[in-house]
C-alpha positions as a printed Julia matrix, in Angstrom:
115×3 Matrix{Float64}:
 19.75   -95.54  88.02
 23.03   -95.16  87.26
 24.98   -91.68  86.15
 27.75   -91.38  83.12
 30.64   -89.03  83.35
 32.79   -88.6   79.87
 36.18   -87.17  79.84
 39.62   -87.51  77.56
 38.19   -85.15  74.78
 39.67   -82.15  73.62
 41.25   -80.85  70.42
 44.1    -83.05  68.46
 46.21   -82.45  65.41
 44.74   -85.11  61.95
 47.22   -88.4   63.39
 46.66   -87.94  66.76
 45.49   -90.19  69.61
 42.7    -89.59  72.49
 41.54   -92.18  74.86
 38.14   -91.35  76.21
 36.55   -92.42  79.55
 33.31   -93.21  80.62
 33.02   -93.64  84.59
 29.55   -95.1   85.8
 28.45   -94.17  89.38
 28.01   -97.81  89.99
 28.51  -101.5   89.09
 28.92  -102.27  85.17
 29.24  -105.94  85.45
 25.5   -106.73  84.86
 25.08  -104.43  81.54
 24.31  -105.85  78.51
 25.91  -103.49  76.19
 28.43  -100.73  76.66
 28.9    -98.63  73.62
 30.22   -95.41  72.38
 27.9    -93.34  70.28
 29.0    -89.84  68.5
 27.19   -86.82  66.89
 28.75   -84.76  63.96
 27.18   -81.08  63.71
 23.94   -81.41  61.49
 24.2    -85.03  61.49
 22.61   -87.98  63.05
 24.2    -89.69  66.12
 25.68   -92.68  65.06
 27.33   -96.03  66.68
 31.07   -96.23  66.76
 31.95   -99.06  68.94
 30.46  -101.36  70.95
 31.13  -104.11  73.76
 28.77  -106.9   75.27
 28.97  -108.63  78.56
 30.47  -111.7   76.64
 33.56  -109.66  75.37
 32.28  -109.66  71.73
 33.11  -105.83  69.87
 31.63  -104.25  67.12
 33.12  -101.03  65.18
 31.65   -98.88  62.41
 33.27   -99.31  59.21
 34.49   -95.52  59.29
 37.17   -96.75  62.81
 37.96  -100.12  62.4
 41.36  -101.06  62.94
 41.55   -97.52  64.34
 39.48   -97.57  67.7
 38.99   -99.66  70.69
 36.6   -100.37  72.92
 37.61  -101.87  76.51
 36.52  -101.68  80.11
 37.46  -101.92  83.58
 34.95  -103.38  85.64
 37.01  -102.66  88.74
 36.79   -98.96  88.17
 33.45   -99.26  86.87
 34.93   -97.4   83.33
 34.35   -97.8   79.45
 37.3    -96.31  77.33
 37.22   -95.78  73.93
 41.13   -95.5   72.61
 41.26   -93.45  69.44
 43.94   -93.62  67.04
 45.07   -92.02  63.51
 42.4    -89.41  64.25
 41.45   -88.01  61.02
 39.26   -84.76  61.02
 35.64   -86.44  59.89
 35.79   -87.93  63.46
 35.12   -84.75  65.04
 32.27   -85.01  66.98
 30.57   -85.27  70.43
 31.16   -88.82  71.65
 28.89   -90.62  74.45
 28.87   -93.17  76.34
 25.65   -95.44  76.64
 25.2    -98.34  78.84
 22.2   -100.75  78.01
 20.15  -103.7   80.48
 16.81  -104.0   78.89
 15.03  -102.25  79.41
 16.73   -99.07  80.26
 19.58   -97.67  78.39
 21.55   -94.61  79.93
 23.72   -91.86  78.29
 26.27   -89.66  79.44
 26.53   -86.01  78.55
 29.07   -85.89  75.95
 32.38   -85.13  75.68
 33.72   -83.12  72.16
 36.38   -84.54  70.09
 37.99   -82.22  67.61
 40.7    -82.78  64.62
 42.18   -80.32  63.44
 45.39   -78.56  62.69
């Protein structure tokens, strides 16, 4: 078992930055995938960026060039660094950590752009 702790949201002007965080109560050296996931009101959640344990990334369309994905194994952390925040990415972003089979979320932190 392992428990997910978001933090770094908040509210930001439309060219803004955020970084979020993503601490793990243990170890995430052996996960297969680390990812960030996020929820628009009345809309599916959807995949925004994603890391495996090889270093390979993978960004929606909608952040690319705009977002990054990295961790710290050391501090057992996922970040998500946000850039030229535009207001369709507001949204409740989580974390998810996947080693089949079990895949674990945190609780969500909100992100919201506006002026």
């Amino acid at each position: 078992q392992v428990q997910l702790v978001e933090s770094g949201g908040g509210l930001v002007q439309p060219g803004g930055s955020l970084r979020l965080s993503c601490a793990a109560s243990r170890s995430i050296f052996s996960f297969n995938v680390m990812a960030w996931y996020r929820q628009a009101p009345g809309k599916q959640r959807e995949l925004v960026a994603a890391s495996n344990s090889g270093g390979a990334t993978n960004y929606a369309d909608a952040v690319k060039g705009r977002f990054t994905i990295s961790t710290d194994n050391a501090k057992n952390t996922v970040y998500l660094q946000m850039n030229s925040l535009k207001p369709e990415d507001t949204a409740v972003y989580y974390c998810n950590l996947f080693r089949a089979p079990n895949t674990y979320w945190g609780q969500g932190t909100q992100v919201t752009v506006s002026l």
